[in-house]
VEXDREN-2710 file (C-alpha; in Angstrom, 1 decimal):
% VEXDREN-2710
k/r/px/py/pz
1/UNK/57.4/-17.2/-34.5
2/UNK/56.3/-20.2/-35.8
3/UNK/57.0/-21.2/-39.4
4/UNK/55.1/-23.8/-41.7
5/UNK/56.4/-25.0/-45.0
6/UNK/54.1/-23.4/-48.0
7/UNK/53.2/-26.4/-50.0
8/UNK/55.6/-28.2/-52.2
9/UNK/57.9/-24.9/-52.8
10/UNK/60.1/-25.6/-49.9
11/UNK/59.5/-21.9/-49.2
12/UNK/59.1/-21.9/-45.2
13/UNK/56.9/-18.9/-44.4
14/UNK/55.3/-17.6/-41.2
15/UNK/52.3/-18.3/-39.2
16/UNK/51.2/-15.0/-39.3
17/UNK/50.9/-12.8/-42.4
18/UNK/51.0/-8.9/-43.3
19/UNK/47.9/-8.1/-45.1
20/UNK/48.1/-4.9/-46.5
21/UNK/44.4/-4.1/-46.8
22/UNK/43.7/-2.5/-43.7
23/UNK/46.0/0.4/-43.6
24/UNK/44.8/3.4/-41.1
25/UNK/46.6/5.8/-42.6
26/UNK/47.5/4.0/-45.7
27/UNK/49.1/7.6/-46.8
28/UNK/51.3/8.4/-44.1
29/UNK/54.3/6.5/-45.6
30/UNK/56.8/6.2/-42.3
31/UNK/54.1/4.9/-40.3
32/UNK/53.6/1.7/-42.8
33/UNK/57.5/1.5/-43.2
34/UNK/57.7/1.2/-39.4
35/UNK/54.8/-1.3/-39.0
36/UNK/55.9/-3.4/-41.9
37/UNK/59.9/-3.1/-40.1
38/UNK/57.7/-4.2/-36.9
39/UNK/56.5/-7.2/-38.6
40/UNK/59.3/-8.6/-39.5
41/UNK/61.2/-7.6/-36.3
42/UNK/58.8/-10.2/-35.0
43/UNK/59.6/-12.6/-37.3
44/UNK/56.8/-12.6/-40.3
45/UNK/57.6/-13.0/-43.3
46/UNK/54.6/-13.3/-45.3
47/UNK/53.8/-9.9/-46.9
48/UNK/50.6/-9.5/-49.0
49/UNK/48.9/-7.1/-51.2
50/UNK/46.9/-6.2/-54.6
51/UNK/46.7/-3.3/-56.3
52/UNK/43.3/-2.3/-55.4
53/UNK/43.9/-1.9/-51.8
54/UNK/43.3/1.8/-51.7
55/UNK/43.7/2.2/-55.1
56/UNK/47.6/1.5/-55.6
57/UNK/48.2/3.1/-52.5
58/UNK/48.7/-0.3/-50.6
59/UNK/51.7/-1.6/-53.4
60/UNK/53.4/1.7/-53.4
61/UNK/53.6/2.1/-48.8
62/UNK/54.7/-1.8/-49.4
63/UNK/57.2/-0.9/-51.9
64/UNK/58.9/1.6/-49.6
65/UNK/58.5/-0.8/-46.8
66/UNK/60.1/-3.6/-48.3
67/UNK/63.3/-1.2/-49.8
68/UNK/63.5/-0.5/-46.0
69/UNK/63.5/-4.5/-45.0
70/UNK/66.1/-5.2/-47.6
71/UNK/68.2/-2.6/-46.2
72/UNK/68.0/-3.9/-42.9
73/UNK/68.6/-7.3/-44.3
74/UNK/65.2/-8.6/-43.1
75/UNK/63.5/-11.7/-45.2
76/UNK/60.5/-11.4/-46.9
77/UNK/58.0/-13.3/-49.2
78/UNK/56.0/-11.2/-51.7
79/UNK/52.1/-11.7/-52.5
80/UNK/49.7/-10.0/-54.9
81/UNK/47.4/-10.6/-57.2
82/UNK/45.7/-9.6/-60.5
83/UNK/42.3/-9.7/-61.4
84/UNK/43.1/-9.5/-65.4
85/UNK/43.0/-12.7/-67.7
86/UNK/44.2/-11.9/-70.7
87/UNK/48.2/-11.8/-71.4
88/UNK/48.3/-8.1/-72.7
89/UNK/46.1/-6.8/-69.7
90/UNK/48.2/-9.2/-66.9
91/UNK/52.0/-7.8/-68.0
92/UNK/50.2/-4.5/-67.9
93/UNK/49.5/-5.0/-64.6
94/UNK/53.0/-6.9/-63.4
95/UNK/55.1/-4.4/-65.4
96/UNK/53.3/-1.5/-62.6
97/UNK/52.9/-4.0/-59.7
98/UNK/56.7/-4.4/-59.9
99/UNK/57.8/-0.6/-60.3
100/UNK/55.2/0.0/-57.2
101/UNK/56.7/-2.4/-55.4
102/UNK/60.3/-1.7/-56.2
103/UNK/61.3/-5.8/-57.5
104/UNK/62.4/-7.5/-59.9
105/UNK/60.1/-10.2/-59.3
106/UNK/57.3/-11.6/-57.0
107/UNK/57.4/-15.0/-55.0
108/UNK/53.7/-15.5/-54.8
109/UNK/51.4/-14.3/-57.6
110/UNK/47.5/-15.0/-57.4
111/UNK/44.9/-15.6/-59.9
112/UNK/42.6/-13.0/-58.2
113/UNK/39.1/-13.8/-56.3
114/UNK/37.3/-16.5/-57.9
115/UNK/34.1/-16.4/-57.7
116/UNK/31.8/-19.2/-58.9
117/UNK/32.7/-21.8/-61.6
118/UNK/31.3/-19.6/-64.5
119/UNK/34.3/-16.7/-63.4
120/UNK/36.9/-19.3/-63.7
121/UNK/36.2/-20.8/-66.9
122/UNK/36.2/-17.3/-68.7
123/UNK/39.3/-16.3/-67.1
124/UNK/40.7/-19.7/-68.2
125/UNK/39.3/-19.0/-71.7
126/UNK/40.9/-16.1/-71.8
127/UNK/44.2/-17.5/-71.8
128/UNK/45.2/-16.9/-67.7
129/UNK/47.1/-19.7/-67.2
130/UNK/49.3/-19.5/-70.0
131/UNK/50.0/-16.1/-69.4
132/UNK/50.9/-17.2/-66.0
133/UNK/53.4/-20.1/-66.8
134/UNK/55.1/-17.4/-68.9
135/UNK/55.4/-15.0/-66.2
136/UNK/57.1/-17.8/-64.1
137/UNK/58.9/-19.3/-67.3
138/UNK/60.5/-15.4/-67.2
139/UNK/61.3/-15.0/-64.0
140/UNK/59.0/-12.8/-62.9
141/UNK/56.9/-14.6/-60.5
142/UNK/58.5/-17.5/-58.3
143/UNK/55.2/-19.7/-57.3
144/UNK/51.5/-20.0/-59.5
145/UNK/48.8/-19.3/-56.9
146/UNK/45.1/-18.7/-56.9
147/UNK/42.6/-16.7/-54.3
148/UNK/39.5/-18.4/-54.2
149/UNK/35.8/-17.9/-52.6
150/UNK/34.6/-21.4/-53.8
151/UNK/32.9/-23.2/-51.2
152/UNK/32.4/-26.6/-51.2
153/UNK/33.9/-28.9/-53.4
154/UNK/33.9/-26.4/-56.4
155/UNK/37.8/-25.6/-55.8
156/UNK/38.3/-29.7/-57.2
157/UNK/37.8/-28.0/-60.4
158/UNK/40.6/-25.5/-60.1
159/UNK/43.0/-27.5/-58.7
160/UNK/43.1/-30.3/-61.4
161/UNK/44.7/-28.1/-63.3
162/UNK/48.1/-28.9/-61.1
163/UNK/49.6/-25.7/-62.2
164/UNK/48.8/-23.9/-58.8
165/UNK/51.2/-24.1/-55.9
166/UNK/49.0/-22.5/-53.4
167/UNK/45.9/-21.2/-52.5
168/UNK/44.3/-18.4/-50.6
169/UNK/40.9/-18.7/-49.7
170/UNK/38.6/-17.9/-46.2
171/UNK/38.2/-19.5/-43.1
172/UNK/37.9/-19.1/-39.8
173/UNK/36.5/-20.2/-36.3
174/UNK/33.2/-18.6/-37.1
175/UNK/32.8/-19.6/-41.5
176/UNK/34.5/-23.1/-41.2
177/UNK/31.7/-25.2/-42.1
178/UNK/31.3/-24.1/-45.7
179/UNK/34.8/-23.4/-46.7
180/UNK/35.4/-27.5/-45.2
181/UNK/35.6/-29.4/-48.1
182/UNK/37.8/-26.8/-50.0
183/UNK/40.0/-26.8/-47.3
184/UNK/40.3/-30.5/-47.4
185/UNK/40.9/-30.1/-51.1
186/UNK/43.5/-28.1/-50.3
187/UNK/45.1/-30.4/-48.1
188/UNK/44.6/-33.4/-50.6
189/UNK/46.6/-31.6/-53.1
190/UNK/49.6/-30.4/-50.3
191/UNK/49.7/-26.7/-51.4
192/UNK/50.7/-23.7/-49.8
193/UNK/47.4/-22.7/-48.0
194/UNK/46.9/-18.6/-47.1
195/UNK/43.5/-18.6/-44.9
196/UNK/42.3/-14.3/-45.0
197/UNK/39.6/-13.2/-43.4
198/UNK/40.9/-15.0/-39.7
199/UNK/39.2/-12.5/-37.9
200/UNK/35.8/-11.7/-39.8
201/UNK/37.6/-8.1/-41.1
202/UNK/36.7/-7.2/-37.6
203/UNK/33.6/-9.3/-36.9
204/UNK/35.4/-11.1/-33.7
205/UNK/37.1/-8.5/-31.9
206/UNK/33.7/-6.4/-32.3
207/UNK/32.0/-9.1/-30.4
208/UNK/34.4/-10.5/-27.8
209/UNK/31.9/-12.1/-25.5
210/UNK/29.7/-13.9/-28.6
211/UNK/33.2/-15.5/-29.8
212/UNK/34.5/-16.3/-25.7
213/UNK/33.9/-19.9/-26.9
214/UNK/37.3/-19.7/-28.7
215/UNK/39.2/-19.3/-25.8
216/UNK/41.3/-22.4/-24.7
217/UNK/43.6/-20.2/-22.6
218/UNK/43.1/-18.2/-19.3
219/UNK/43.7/-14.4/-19.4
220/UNK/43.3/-15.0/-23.6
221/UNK/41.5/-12.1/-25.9
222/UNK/39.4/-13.1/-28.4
223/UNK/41.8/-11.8/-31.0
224/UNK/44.5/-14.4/-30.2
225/UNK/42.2/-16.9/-29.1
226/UNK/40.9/-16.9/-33.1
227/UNK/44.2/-16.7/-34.4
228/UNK/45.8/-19.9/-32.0
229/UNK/42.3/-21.6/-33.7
230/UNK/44.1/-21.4/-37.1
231/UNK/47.5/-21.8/-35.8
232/UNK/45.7/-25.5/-34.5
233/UNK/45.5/-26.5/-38.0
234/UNK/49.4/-27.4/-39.2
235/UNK/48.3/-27.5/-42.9
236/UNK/47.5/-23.9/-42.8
237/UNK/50.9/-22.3/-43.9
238/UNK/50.3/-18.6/-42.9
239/UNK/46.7/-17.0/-41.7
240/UNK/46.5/-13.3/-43.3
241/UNK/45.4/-10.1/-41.1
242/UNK/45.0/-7.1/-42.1
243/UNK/47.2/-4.8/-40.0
244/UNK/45.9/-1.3/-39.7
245/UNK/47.9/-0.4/-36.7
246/UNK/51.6/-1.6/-34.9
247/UNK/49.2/-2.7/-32.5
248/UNK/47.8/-5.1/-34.3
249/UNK/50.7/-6.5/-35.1
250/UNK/52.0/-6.9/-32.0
251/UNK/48.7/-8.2/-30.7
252/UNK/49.2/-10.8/-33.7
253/UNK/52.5/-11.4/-33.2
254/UNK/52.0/-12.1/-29.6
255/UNK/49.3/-14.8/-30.4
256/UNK/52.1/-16.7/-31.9
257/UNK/54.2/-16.6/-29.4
258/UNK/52.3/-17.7/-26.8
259/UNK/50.5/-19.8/-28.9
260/UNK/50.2/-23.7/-26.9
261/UNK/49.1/-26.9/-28.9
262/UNK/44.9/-27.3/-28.9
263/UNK/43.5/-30.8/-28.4
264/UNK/41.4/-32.3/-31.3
265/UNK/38.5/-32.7/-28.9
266/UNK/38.7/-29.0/-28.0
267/UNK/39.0/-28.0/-31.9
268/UNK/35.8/-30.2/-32.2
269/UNK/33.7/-27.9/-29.6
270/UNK/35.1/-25.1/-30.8
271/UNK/33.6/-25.7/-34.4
272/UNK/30.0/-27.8/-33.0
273/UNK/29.8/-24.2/-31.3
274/UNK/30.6/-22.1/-34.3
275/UNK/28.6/-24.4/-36.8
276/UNK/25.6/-23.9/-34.3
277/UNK/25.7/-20.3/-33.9
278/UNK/27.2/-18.5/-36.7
279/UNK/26.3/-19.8/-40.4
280/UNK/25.9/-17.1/-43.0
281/UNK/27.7/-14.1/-41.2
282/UNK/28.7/-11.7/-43.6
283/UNK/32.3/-11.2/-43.7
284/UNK/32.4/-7.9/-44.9
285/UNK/34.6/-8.3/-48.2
286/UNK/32.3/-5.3/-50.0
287/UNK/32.9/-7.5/-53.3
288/UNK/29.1/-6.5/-53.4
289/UNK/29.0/-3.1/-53.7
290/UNK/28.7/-0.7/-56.9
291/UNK/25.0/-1.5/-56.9
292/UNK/23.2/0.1/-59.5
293/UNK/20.4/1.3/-57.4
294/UNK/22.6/2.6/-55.1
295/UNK/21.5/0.5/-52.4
296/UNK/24.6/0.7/-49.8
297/UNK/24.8/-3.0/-49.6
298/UNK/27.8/-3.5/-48.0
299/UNK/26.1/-1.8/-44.7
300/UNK/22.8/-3.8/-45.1
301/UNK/24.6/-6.7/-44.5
302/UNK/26.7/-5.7/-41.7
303/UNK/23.2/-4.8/-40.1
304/UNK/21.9/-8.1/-40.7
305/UNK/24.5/-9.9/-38.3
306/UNK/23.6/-8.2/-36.2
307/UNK/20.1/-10.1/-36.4
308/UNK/21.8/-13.4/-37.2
309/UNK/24.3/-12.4/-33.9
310/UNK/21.8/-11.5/-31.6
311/UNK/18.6/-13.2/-32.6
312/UNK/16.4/-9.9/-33.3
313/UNK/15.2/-7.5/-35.7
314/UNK/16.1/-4.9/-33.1
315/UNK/19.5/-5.4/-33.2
316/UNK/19.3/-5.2/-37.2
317/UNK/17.2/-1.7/-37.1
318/UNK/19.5/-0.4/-34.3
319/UNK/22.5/-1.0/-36.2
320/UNK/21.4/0.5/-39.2
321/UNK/20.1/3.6/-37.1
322/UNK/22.8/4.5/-35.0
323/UNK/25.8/3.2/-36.0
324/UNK/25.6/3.3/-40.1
325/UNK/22.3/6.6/-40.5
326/UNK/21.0/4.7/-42.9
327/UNK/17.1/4.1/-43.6
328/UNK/15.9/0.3/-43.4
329/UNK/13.5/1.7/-46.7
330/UNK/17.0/1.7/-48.9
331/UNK/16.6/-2.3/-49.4
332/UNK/13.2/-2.0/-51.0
333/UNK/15.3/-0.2/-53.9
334/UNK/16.3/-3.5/-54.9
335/UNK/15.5/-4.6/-58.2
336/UNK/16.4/-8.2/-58.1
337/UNK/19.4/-7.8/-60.5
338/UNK/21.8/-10.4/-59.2
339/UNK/24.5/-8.4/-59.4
340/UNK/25.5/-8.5/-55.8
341/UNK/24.7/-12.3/-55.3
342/UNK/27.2/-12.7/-58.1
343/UNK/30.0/-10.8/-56.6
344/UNK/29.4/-11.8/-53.0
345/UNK/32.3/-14.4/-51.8
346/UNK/29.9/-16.3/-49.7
347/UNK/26.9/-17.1/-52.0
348/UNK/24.6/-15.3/-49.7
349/UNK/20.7/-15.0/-50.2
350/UNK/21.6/-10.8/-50.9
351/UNK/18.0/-9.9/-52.1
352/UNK/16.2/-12.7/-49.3
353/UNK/18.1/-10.6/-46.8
354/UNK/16.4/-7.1/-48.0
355/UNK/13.7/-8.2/-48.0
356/UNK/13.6/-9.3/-44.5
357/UNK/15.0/-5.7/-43.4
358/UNK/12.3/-4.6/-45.3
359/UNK/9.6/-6.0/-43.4
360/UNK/11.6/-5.7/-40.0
361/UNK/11.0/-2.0/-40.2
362/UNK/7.9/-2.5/-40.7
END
């Protein structure tokens, strides 16, 4: 296993991280012990949740997985998040995180899924930071951290606060170029940086020959070819998947360990190719859905890389046909609300994208 240093915290964590997310069968309690046991077997010590990963479901399997690691003696680190702002709301939250999760406290606690600028200045408003510092000022959480979808040089604004120690935000071989000058923010400021999202939440393994071009290894899948892209970039302290099986942690795990350095030139082509080929892909967060109209947005979008993929509408109409049973008419229900462009991580053209499925079929 490799292991990078998280920031300033002097906290050295592994390459690879446990996101508890992705759970297959998030209810069968052994089967996340084991896989969680499996992880850090392998050497990763990076675990991370929230507590609306299937509900609660996701803290409570990791709270019986980590009684198990402690048993065995196995080291861990401890993420979540909270998407409340307000003091009364946030120990609300802790005080059920912690039972869930069966500690006393938690080493990495994140200022949940910033969205846009506007987001961040209510939360602030609403006293989050404060409410933080206490939290740590108690005990109760170890490092100040914040999960961000800023693009850009937005994040600037977040981190002059120099209260956060780290930061988890996306990127990727395929989403680089707008995530960039964040990351290089990130950088600038030497803080524990968490990349999620390393494998499109199933975009790259679901298209191995579109993302061959990450290869830099013979006899490599695509899965640890994306994975050795991240492990390329030293200031990146652990890149988050989302295990939903022991074989994906093993597959993960063995991407570190045969893991060989990558030249800058070969980085270089690697992100000329991505920058040329895959700008705008929908990662398929789902921060979008709950539209009020119903519209299954989520899916619409997942159909629409399929166009941006593959270059056609008939990719777009196939996917939504056979694979999701969904009628292209369900994006002419949009009303023009917003409320999706809001939420979505990426600041995608939502209702532009409609539209065109709309006229695709015609």
């Amino acid at each position: 296993m490799i292991y990078r240093n998280y920031g300033k915290t002097g906290k050295s964590v592994s390459a690879v991280g446990f996101g508890g997310m992705r759970f297959e069968s998030v209810d069968d309690r052994d089967t996340c012990v084991d896989m969680m046991v499996r992880a850090a077997e392998g050497g990763i010590n990076y675990f991370d949740t929230a507590p609306k990963y299937f509900g609660t479901r996701s803290e409570e399997a990791f709270g019986a997985g980590l009684a198990e690691l402690r048993r065995r003696q196995l080291p861990y680190y401890l993420s979540t998040k909270t998407f409340e702002s307000d003091e009364s709301a946030i120990r609300r939250e802790i005080d059920g995180q912690l039972t869930r999760l069966g500690v006393d406290h938690i080493d990495f606690y994140h200022i949940w899924c910033i969205t846009n600028l506007d987001n961040w200045r209510e939360r602030k408003a609403n006293g989050v930071l404060d409410a933080f510092r206490k939290l740590k000022d108690e005990g109760l959480i170890r490092h100040i951290c914040v999960s961000s979808h800023l693009i850009g040089d937005q994040i600037n604004e977040l981190l002059m606060e120099n209260v956060f120690e780290g930061v988890l935000f996306g990127y990727s071989a395929y989403n680089f170029a707008t995530r960039q000058k964040a990351f290089d923010a990130i950088r600038a400021h030497d803080l524990g940086c968490v990349v999620m999202n390393p494998l499109g939440g199933g975009l790259i393994p679901n298209n191995p020959d579109l993302f061959s071009f990450v290869k830099t290894q013979e006899n490599e899948g695509v899965v640890e070819a994306a994975l050795r892209f991240l492990f390329a970039h030293r200031e990146i302290s652990v890149s988050l998947v989302g295990f939903g099986t022991s074989d994906h942690v093993d597959q993960a795990i063995a991407a570190v360990d045969g893991y060989q350095p990558i030249s800058e030139a070969k980085l270089d082509a690697i992100k000329a190719r991505a920058s040329a080929s895959f700008d705008g892909i929908c990662t398929g967060c789902q921060y979008c859905d709950g539209c009020p109209e119903e519209i299954p947005i989520p899916k619409l979008m997942d159909a629409y890389n399929q166009k941006l993929l593959h270059g056609d509408y008939e990719s777009l109409l196939n996917r939504l046909k056979w694979h999701w049973n969904i009628p292209a008419e369900e994006a002419a229900k949009c009303i023009e609300c917003g409320q999706c462009e809001e939420a979505c991580t990426q600041h995608l053209d939502i209702t532009g994208r409609l539209k065109e499925i709309v006229q695709a079929a015609g």
